[in-house]
C-alpha positions in Angstrom: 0.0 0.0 0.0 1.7 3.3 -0.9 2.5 6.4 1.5 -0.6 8.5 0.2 -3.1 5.7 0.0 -2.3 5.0 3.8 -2.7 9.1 4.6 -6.0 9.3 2.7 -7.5 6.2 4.7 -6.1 7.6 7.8 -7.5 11.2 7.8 -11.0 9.3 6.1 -11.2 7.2 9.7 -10.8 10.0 11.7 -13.1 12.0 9.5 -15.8 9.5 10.1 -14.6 9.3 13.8 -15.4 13.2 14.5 -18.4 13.2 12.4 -20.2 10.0 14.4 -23.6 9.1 13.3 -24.8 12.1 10.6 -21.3 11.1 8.5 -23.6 7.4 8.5 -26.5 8.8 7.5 -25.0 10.9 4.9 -23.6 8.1 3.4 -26.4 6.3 3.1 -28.4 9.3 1.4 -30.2 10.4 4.0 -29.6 14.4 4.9 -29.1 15.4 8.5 -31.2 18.5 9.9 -29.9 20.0 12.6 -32.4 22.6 14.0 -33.2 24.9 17.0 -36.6 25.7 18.7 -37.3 28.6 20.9 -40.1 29.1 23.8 -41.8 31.7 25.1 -41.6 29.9 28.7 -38.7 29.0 30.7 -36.7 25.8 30.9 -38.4 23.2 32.8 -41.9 24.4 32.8 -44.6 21.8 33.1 -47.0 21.4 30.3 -44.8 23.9 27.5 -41.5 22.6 27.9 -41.4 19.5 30.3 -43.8 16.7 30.6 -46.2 15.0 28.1 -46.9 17.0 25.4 -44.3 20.0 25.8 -41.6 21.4 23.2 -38.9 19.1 24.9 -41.4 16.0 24.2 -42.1 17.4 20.7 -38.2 17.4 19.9 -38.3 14.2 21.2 -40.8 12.6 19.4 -39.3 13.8 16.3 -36.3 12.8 16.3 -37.8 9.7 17.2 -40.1 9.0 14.2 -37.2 10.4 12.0 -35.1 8.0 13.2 -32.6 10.6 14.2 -32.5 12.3 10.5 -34.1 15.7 12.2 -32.7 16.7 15.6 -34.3 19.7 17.3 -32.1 21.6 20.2 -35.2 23.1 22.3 -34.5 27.2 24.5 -36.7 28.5 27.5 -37.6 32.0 27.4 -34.6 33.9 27.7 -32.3 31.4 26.5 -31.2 32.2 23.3 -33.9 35.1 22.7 -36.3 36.9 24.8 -39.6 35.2 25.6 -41.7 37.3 23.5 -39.6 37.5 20.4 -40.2 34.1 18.6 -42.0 35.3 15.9 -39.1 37.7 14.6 -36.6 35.1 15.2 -38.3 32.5 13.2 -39.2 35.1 10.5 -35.7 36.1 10.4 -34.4 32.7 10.3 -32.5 32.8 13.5 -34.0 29.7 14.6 -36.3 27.5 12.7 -38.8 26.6 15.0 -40.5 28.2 17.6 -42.8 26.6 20.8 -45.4 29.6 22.1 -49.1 30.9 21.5 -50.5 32.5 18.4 -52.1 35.3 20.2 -48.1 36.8 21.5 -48.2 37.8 17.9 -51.4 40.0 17.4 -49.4 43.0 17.2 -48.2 41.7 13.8 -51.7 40.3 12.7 -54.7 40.9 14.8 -55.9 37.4 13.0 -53.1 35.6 15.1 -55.7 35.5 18.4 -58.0 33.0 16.7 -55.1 29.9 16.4 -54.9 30.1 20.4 -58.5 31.2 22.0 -61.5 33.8 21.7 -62.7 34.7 24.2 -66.4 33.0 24.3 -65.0 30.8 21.7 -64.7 27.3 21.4 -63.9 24.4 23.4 -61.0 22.0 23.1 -63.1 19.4 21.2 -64.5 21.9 19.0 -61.4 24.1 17.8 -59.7 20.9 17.3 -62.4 20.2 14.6 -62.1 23.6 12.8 -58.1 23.2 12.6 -58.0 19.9 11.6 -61.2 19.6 9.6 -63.0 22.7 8.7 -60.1 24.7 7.2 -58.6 26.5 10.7 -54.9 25.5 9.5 -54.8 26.3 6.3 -56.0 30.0 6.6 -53.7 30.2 9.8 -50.6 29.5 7.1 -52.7 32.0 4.7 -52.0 34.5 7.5 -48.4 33.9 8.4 -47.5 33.6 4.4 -46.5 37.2 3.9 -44.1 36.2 7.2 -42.3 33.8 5.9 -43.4 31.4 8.0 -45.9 28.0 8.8 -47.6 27.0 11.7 -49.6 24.4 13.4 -51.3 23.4 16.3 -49.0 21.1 18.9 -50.7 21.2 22.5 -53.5 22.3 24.1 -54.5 23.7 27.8 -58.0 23.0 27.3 -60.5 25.8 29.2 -58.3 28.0 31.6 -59.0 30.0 34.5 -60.0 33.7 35.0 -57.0 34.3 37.6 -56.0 35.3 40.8 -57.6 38.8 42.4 -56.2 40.3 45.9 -59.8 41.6 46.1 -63.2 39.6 45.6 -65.1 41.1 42.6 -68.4 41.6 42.9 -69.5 43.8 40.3 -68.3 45.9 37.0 -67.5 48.5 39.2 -64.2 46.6 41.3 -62.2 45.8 37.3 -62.0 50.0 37.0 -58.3 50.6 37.7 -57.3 47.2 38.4 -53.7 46.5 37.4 -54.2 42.8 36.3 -51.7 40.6 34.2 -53.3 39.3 31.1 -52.4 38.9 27.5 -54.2 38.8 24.1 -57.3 40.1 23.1 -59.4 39.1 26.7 -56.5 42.2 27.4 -58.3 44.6 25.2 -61.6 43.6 26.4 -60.8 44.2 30.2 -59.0 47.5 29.1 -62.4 48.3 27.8 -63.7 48.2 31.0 -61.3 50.0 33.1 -58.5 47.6 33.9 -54.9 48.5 33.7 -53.4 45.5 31.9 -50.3 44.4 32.2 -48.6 41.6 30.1 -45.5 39.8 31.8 -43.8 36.4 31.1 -44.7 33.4 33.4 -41.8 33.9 35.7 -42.3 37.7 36.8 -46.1 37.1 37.5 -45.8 35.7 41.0 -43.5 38.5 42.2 -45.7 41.1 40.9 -48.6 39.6 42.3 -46.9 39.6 45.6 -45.5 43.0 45.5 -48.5 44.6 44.5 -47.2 45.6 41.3 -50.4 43.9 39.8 -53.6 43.3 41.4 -54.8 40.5 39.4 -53.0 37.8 37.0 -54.1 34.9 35.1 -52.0 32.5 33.7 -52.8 28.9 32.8 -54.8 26.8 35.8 -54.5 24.8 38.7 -51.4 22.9 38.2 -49.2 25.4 36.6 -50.8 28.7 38.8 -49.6 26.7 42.0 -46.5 25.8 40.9 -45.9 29.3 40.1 -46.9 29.8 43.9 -49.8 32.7 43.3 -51.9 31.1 45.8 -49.4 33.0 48.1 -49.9 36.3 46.8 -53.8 36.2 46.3 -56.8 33.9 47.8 -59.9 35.0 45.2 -59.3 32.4 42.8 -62.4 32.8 39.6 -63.4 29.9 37.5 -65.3 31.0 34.7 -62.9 30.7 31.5 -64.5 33.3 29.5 -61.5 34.6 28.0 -59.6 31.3 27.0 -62.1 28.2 26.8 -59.5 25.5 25.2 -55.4 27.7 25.0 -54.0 26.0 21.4 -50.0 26.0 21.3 -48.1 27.0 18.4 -45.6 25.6 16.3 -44.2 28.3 14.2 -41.8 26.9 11.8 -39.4 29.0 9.2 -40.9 28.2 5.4 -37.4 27.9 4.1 -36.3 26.0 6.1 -39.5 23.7 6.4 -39.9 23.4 2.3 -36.1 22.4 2.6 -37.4 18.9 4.4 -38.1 15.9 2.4 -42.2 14.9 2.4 -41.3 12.4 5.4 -39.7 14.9 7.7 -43.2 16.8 7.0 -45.6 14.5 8.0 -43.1 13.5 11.0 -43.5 17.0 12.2 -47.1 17.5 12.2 -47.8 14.1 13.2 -46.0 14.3 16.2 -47.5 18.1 16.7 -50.7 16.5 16.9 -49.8 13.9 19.4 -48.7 16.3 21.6 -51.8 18.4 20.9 -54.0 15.3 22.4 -51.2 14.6 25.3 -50.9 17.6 26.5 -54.7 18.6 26.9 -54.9 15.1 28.5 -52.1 15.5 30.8 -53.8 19.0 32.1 -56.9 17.0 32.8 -55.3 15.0 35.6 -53.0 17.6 36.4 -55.5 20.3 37.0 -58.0 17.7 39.0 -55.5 17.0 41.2 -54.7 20.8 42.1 -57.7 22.3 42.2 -58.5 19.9 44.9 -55.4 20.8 47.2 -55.6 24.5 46.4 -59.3 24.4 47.6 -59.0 21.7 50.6 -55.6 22.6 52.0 -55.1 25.9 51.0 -58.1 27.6 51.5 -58.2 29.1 48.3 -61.2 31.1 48.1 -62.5 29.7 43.7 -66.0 31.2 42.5 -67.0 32.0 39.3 -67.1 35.6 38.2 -70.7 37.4 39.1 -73.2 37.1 36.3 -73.5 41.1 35.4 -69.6 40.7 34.7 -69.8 38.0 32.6 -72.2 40.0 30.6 -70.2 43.1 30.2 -66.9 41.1 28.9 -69.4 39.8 26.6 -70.4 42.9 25.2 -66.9 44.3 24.9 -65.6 41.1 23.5 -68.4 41.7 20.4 -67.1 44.8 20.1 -63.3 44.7 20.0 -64.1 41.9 17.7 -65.9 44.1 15.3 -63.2 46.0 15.5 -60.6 44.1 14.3 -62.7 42.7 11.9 -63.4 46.4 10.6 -59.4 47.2 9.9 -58.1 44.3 8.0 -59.6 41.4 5.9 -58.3 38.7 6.6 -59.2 38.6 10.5 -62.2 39.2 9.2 -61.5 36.5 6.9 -60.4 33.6 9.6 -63.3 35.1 12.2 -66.2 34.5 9.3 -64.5 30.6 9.5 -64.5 30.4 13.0 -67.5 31.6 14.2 -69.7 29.7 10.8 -67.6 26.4 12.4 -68.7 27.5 16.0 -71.8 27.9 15.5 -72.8 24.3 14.3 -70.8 23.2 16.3 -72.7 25.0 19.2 -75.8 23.4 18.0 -74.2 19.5 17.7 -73.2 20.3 21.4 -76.6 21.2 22.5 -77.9 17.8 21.9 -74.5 15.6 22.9 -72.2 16.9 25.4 -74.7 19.7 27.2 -77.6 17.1 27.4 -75.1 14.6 28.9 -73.8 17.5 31.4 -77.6 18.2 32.6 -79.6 14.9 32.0 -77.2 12.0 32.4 -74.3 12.9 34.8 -76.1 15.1 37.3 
């Protein structure tokens, strides 16, 4: 064997030494995809990036099914980028993938609201059936086209709480000049009716609550609003989930770099989306169960719903920053004509299947 056919094997072995397992793949025609995923929640937060159903599960699962052709490298808020600046990142293509809610985005499409929750809108059984099957995906990827960017649905909180209040509300009158932490358009809707709203990231909510900073925040539900300790800071705990009746995450994914993945990788990545769409919702059924039950037995936390004449006036400002958003650009208008039309037979199936059972058969 000559001098330079030893040399070229030698620096081949090491090559294929320091490359490990995507030099294998390579050579048997399969590309590697190396990506990263941002979150708008920190490291190790149940339900969005820890647990069944969460970003780190997602990256999991897909690398997984894809037999370790496409490995994700999943950030908490703060991490790599702030928590609220997914959206940019992804358009931008600083990362390809990013794990947060729709409605973060509505200052760059007011149609962004309907892929997470409305308030008054639809439950988890129900929104599930417009994304999947009555056109809900494809018009959110109509709306994040002139982005540069795809998305889909890949967990689920199913209905949420109202939040944690220092003070008991009794009527209309108590919201004026509350400072209360609360994001998307249920923000609008109490800033309607007097309330100073504030919109922080999961981890500054408890000390803000506790400092006084804010009078009210709401946040997810049992599980993750004790974890986050904001039992401590405030005792009126209200149940109605007016504002967010079934919380859809998102999957925001860079359309370069997602048309750039053979058909396989695809359908690996929203299958596994939609596993952890089901997990997750399923997971924060037990989850919440469980917590609700110790924040009410052995914490003497005070939970109610929200007065009637309240309910009705968040309606009635709810109608009307939704005309309003409907009134400046089309294609809200567009994705609400598709939502509520969805809603609204869907209300009527309900009527006579779930609601009947609720009242006639489990009492």
């Amino acid at each position: 064997m000559s001098l330079v056919r030893r040399q070229f094997l030698s620096r081949a072995a090491v090559a294929g030494s320091v490359l490990g397992a995507p030099a294998l793949v390579h050579a048997q025609g399969k590309a590697q995809f190396n990506w990263k995923m941002t979150s708008a929640y920190p490291k190790g937060s149940p339900f969005y990036m820890a647990g069944p159903g969460s970003a780190t599960d997602l990256a999991k699962r897909i690398l997984e099914m894809s037999d370790g052709q496409l490995n994700i490298q999943v950030f908490g808020a703060g991490e790599l980028i702030p928590a609220f600046e997914g959206f940019d990142a992804v358009r931008a293509g600083t990362v390809e993938m990013n794990h947060a809610n729709a409605y973060f985005w509505t200052g760059k499409t007011s149609a962004a609201q309907y892929f997470t929750a409305v308030p008054f809108g639809m439950n988890f059984q129900a929104v599930n059936g417009w994304l999947y099957d009555g056109g809900g995906i494809d018009l959110w990827n109509e709306v994040y086209a002139p982005f540069g960017m795809v998305a889909m649905p890949c967990g689920n909180t199913g209905v949420q709480m109202t939040g944690w209040f220092k003070k008991e509300i009794k009527s209309v009158a108590d919201l004026k000049g509350l400072k209360m932490r609360i994001p998307g358009l249920a923000g609008k809707v109490y800033a309607n009716l007097g309330v100073d709203v504030k919109v922080l990231p999961g981890g500054e909510i408890f000390p803000a609550l506790e400092r006084g900073v804010i009078d009210a925040a709401e946040f997810v539900g049992p599980f993750q609003d004790r974890r986050l300790g904001l039992q401590k800071a405030a005792k009126y705990y209200y149940t109605t989930g007016w504002h967010e009746s079934a919380t859809v995450s998102e999957l925001l994914i860079n359309k370069a770099a997602w048309d750039k993945l053979p058909k396989h990788l695809q359908a690996v990545v929203s299958n596994a989306s939609a596993a952890c769409n089901v997990i997750s919702e399923a997971w924060c059924q037990k989850a919440n169960s469980e917590a609700m039950d110790d924040l009410v037995n052995n914490q003497k936390v005070i939970a109610r719903p929200l007065p009637a004449d309240v309910i009705k006036a968040l309606r009635a400002e709810t109608e009307k920053v939704l005309a309003e958003a409907v009134a400046k650009d089309p294609m809200t208008k567009k994705v609400r004509d598709s939502y509520m039309a969805y809603k609204a037979k869907s209300d009527r199936w309900s009527e006579i299947s779930e609601e009947a059972y609720h009242t006639q058969v489990r009492g």
